[in-house]
N, C-alpha and C positions, 0 to 999 in steps of 0.2 A: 429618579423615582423608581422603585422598586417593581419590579413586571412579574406577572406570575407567566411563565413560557412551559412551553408544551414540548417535548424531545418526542418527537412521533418518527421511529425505528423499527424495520421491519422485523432483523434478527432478534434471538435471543441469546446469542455466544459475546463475550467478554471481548471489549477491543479499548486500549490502551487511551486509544486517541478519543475515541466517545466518552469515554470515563472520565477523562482526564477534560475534556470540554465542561461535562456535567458539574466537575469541582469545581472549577470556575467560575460558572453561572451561579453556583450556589452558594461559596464565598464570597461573592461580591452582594450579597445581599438580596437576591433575587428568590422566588419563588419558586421550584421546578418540581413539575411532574411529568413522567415517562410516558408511553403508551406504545406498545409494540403489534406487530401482525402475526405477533407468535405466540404458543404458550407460555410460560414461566420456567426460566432455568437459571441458568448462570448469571445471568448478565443482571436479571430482577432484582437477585441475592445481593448483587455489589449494590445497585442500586439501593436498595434497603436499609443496608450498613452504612449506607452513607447519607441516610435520612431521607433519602428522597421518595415520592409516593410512587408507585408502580401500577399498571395496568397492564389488560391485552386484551385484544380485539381476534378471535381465531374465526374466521369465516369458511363455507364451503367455496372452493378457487373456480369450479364451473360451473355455469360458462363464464367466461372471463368480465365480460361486459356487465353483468349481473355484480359481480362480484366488488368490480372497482367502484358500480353505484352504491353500492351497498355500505362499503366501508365508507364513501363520500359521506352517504346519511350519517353512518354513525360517529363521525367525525366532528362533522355539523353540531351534532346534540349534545355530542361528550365537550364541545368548547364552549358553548353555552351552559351548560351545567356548573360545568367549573372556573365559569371566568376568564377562560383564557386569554392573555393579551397577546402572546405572540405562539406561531407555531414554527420549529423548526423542523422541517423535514428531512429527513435521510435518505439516501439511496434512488433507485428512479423508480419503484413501488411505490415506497410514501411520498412522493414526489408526485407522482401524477395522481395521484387520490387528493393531496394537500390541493393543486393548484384547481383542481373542479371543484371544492367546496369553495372557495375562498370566498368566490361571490356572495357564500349563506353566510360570513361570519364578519365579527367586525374584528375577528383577529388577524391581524399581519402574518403572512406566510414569508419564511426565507426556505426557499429549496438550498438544500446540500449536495451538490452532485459530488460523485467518487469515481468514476470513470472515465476514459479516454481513446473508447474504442472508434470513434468514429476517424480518425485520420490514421489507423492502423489500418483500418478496413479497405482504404483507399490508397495508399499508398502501399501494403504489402498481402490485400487480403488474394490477387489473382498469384500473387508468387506461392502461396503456401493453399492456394485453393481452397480459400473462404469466404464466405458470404456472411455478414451482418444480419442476425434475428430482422425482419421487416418489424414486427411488431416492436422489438429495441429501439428502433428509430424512427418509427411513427411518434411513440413515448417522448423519446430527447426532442423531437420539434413541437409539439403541444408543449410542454415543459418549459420549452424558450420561449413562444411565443405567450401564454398566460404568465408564468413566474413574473414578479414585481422585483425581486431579488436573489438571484444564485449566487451562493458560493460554491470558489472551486479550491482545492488546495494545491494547482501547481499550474507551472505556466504549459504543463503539455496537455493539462486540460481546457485551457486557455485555448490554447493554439488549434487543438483540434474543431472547439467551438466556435473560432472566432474564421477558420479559413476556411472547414465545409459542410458547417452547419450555417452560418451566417446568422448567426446569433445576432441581436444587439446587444453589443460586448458594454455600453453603457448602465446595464442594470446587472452587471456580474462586478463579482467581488474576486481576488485571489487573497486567503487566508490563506497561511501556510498550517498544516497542523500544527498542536500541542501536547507535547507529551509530560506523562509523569515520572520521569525516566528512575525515578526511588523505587519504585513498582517492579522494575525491570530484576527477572532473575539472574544471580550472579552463578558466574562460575564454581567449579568445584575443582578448586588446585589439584590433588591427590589424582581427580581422572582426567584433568587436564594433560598433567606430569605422563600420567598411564600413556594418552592419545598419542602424546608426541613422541614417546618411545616407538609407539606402535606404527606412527605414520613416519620412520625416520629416514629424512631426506634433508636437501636443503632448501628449496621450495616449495610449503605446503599450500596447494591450491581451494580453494574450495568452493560449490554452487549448491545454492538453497534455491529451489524454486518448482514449481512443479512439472514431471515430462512430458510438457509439451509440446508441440513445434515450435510455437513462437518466444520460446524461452531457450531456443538454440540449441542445446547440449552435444549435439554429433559436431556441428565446425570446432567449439572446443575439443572435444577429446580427440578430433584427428591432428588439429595443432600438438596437443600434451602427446601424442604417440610419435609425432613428429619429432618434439624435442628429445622426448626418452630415450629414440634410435639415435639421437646424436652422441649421445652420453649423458644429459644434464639430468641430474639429481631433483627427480619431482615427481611429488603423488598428489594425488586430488583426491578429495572428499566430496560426493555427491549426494546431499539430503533432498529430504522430501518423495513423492510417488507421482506415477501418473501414466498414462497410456502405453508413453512411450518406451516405458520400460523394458519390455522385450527385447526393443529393439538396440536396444544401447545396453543391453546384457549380452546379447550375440553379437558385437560390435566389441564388445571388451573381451570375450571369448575368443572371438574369430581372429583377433590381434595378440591375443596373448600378453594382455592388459591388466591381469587379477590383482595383480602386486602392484600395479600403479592407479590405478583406478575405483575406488571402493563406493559401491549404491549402498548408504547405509537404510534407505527408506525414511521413514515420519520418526522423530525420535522425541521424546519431553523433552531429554538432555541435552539440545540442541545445541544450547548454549556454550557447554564443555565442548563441541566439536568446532567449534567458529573460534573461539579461543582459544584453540589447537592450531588453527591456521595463519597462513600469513597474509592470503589474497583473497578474497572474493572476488570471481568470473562470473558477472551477473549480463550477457551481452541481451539480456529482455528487451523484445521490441512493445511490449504495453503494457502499463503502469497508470494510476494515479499520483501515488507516493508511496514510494515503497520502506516498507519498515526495517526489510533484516539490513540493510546498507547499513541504516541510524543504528540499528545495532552493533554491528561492526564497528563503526563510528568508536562505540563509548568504548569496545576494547581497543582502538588506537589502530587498527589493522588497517591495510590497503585494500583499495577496491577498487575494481573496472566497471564501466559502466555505459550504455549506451550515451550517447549525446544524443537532445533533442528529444527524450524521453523521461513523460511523469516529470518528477519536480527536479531530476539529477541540474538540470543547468541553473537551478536556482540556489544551488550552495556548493555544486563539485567544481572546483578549478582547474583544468585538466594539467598534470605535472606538477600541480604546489600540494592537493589535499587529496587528489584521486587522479584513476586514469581514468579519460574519455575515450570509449571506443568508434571505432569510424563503420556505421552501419554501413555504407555502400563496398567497404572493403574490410567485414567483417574477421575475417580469418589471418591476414595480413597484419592488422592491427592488434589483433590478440597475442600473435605471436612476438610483434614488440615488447606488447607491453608487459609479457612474462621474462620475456630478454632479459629487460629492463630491472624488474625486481630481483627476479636472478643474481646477475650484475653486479648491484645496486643496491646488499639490502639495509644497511643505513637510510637510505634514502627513501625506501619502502616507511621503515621506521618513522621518520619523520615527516611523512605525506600523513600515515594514518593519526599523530599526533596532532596538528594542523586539523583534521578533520570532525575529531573529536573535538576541535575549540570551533568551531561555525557550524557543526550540528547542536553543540550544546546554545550557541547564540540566537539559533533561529526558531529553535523545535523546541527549545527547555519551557518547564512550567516557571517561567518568570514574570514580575509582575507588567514587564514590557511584552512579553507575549502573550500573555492572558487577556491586556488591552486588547488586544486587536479583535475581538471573539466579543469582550463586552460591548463593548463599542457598539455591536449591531443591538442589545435589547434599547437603542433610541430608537430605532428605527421603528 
């Protein structure tokens, strides 16, 4: 029977996997209307195009206790208004508003968790000298303890949930996302061609992620400076921005790194640069589900990647379709696994083919993967 379902999203920026859920629900027959905690932008516009009804909820944020009663009411009112049968909630904002109304509604709540900071925090928050928001994890335990049904989409949110949050792992669900990978921008042969002129070597490395700490980037580059003093033939590509930029500019300076090393910052063409390369060095210690990997993926490229984090153990095979890296001996392990493709690059080659066929089996907009997502409007 056809459900009319509530997509209640805090953002209002464009994400593949949301969009790409939204098709599905409304392909199959279903009714869907949006509701965000934001104004109107990008994200409304797709939604539009794509016939579906939009709204927004923009409240004053202080004080905070005010605020989450507030949207509660209006939440309340706006699913009675419109019939709502079900609401799915996103994020741990509409999540914790979703699961305080629920009592006033006779709509089903499925919370959508996308995080997995709680077993980071613990296990490597005193190495890099961090503390967890208190109010973050007041959030996630209200959340567990009211939610009738969470989905997560990997097993390191699982895992984090299930060993020190103490969830009751019986009302969680792991969906894996879905993508609409037709959506996805292609490369541009001509500045591809250009890049690898420009990057010329014979293993081109590359890290998208933002400079953080917990996203590594100094144990890499002191391995890649490692290898360079040997002789081997390798540059690296560094995308994306962030703090620690400074520091890993006087680190490539203070080495005498310029020619091997290149920060190209936040770029649209992103995509020309990742297809310019042969590797992705992703050693990230916290994920939900990471997307530039799935990207990689569909150009066929090899990638590293932690083990035991976000959803990589749930499709990476370490040595058939990716390299897993060994976080307690992170620097050691990296250094093989460039060894290796080095070495080996047939083998590179035919890891990131393999990869691209079990990212396309698990994550594709198929009508076997779309199940798994309809499935809950029984609920």
């Amino acid at each position: 029977m056809a459900k009319r379902i509530l997509l209640y999203y805090p953002p209002n920026k464009r994400s593949v996997a949301i969009e790409t859920l939204c098709k599905a629900v409304k392909e199959a027959g279903h009714e869907l209307i949006v509701l965000t905690l934001t104004e109107k932008d990008a994200f409304h516009v797709q939604m539009e195009n794509m016939g579906i009804p939009v709204f927004t909820t923009v409240m004053n944020r202080k004080p905070s206790w005010k605020y989450f009663l507030n949207q509660a009411r209006f939440l309340i009112r706006f699913c009675r208004r419109h019939k709502i049968d079900a609401v799915w909630s996103h994020l741990q904002e509409a999540n914790i508003i979703a699961v305080l109304a629920q009592r006033f509604m006779k709509a089903k709540v499925v919370a959508f968790r996308h995080h997995a900071e709680s077993a980071f925090y613990v296990e490597y928050g005193a190495h890099f000298g961090m503390l967890r928001n208190v109010n973050e994890s007041r959030f996630d335990k209200i959340i567990n303890r009211l939610a009738k049904l969470i989905v997560v989409p990997s097993s390191g949110v699982w895992y984090g949930m299930e060993k020190y949050e103490k969830c009751d792992m019986r009302k969680v669900k792991l969906l894996p996302y879905i993508y609409d990978f037709s959506t996805y921008q292609q490369p541009d042969t001509g500045k591809v061609d250009a890049l690898r002129n420009e990057y010329n070597c014979r293993l081109t490395l590359i890290m998208v992620s933002r400079m953080v700490a917990t996203k590594q980037h100094m144990p890499v580059f002191r391995i890649v400076k490692k290898l360079v003093d040997e002789g081997l033939s390798i540059k690296m590509i560094v995308m994306d921005d962030g703090p620690l930029r400074p520091v890993l500019e006087k680190y490539i300076s203070d080495n005498k790194l310029e020619e091997v090393i290149s920060l190209v910052g936040f770029r649209t063409d992103f995509i020309n640069f990742m297809a310019a390369a042969d590797l992705l060095i992703h050693p990230s210690l916290t994920e939900a589900s990471n997307n530039v990997v799935k990207e990689l993926a569909l150009m066929e490229k090899g990638v590293a990647v932690c083990r035991d984090v976000g959803d990589f153990n749930d499709y990476i095979r370490d040595g058939g379709n990716g390299f897993m890296i060994d976080r307690g001996n992170l620097e050691a392990s990296v250094e093989q696994i460039i060894r290796t493709a080095y070495n080996q690059p047939a083998k590179l080659q035919e890891m990131g083919r393999e990869l691209k066929k079990d990212v396309l089996g698990l994550f594709d907009y198929t009508e076997k993967n779309k199940k798994r997502f309809i499935d809950l409007t029984a609920y």
